[in-house]
N, C-alpha and C positions, 0 to 999 in steps of 0.2 A: 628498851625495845621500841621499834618505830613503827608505829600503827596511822594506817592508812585507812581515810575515814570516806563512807558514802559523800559527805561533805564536799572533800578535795577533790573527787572526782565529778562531782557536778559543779564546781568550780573551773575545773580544767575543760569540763564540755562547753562553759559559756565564755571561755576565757577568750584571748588572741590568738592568732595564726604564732605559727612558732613557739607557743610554753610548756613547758616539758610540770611533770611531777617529779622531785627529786629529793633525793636524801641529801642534806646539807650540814654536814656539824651536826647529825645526829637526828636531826629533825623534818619533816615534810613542807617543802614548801614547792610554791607553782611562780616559778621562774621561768624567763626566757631563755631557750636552748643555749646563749651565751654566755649567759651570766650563772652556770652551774659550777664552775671553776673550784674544783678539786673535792667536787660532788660526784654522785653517781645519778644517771637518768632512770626511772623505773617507768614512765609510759610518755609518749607523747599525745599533745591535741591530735593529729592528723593521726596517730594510732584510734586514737580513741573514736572520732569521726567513722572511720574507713569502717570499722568492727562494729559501731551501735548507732550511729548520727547524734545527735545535737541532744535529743531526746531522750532521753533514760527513764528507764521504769527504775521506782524505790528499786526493786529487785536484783537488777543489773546491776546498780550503783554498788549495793551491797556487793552481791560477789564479785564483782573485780575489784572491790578496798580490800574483801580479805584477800583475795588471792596478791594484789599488789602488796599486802603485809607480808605476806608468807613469803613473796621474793625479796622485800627488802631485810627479813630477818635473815634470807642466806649470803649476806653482805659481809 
């Protein structure tokens, strides 16, 4: 099962223009929208921007990892 950590996601808020959070070969990484290559995309920066800014509360972070788990478990 692939679990999506508050971590990744305050990674993905501090990260570059362009880096997706992605299921890769099984596992979460924060790659650029091009190099997900025969991944799947589960949120982008500019997603994540638009919906919360830059800034995250603990709280946030959390529920959008589970909720980002719960949609990568329907993969």
């Amino acid at each position: 099962m692939v679990t999506v950590t508050a971590d990744d996601v305050r990674k993905l808020a501090r990260g570059e223009h362009g880096e997706v959070l992605a299921v890769i070969d099984g596992a979460i990484h924060l790659v650029p929208r091009d190099q997900v290559n025969g991944g799947v995309v589960l949120y982008t920066r500019e997603t994540l921007i638009s919906e919360t800014g830059v800034e995250l509360t603990e709280m946030e972070a959390e529920t959008l990892a589970a909720g980002l788990t719960a949609k990568a478990a329907g993969l």
